[in-house]
C-alpha positions, 0 to 999 in steps of 0.5 A: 500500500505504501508503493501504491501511495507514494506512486499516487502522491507523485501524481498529484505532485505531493511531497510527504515525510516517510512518517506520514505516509506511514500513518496514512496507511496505518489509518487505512488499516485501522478503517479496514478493520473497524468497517468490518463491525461498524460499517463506516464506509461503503468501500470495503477494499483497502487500496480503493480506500487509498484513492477514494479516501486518502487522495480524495481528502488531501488533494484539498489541503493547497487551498485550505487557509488558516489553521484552525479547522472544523470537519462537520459531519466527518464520518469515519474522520474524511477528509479531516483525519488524511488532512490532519497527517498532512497539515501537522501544523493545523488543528482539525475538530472532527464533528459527527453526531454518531458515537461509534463514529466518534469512538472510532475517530478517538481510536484512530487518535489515540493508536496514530499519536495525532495531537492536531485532532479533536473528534467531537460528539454532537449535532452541528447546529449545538456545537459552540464554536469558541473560538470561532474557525479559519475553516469549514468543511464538508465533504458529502454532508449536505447541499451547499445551502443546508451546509451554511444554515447548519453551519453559519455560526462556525466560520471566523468574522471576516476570513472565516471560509466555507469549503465544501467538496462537491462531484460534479460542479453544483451550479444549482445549488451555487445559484441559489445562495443566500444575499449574504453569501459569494463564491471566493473560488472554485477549484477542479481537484484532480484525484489520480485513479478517481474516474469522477468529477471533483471540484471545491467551492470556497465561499464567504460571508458578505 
């Protein structure tokens, strides 16, 4: 797995240390492992994992500014868990409202040694964001306009950002933005291996 991944990274024209690589993987393991009980992924073959897991989070990590993060609705930690091995020098709060979802991420925290995550138990709309984050992200948690109603009270006055990871590009759900939303940029996310359409649309309060 380690040879398939660092074939990938080159690819994508990512540099990474040895150590993350290794954790990368180790977090691959430890997911294979878990999702045979408590179903965290409908993908079940560890080297699909690498590319539609791994490669798929951390393609996002160049456009991502600050270093404070939250991941809401993480899941089984994606992308906020790959982005956290990547980005040693950002704090990542993982948010799910499911608790084997949540114990599976403190594991995976307690067995990698990551002391940039916090996975967190509770429903978006009653977590308290104090202080408030450089960024948001979602990847497969909602529509771009539920995420912003969710998640308004999250992002930082001024530079907070909203980053949602999307398929195809969502030009309906980008014309239907609240007044007080713009797009800041978009971007086409090239995953090698990934036959799908990816693309991160950044947006900012008004």
């Amino acid at each position: 797995m380690i040879t398939q991944l660092s074939k990938l990274l080159n690819q994508s024209g990512i540099s990474l240390t040895d150590q993350q690589k290794q954790k990368l993987i180790a977090y691959v393991s430890l997911l294979d492992k878990w999702n045979k009980a408590y179903n965290l992924t409908s993908v079940r073959n560890p080297q699909q994992m690498i590319v539609r897991h791994i490669m798929d989070s951390i393609v996002v990590a160049p456009y991502l500014k600050g270093s404070r993060f939250i991941d809401v609705g993480t899941g089984p930690g994606l992308p906020g868990i790959p982005l956290s091995i990547v980005m040693p020098n950002a704090e990542f709060t993982l948010l799910d409202s499911l608790g084997k979802r949540v114990r599976f991420l403190k594991q995976v925290q307690h067995e990698l040694k990551l002391d940039n995550i916090l996975p967190v138990q509770s429903r978006v709309e009653d977590f308290p964001a104090d202080p408030h984050f450089d960024g948001v992200i979602s990847r497969a948690f909602a529509s771009i306009n539920d995420m912003l109603h969710w998640c308004d009270h999250l992002p930082a006055e001024g530079h907070g950002r909203f980053y949602a990871l999307k398929g195809q590009y969502p030009t309906d759900e980008c014309q239907l933005l609240p007044e007080t939303i713009e797009i800041d940029a978009t971007h086409r996310l090239v995953v090698p291996e990934l036959d799908e359409e990816r693309h991160l649309v950044i947006l900012k309060k008004i």
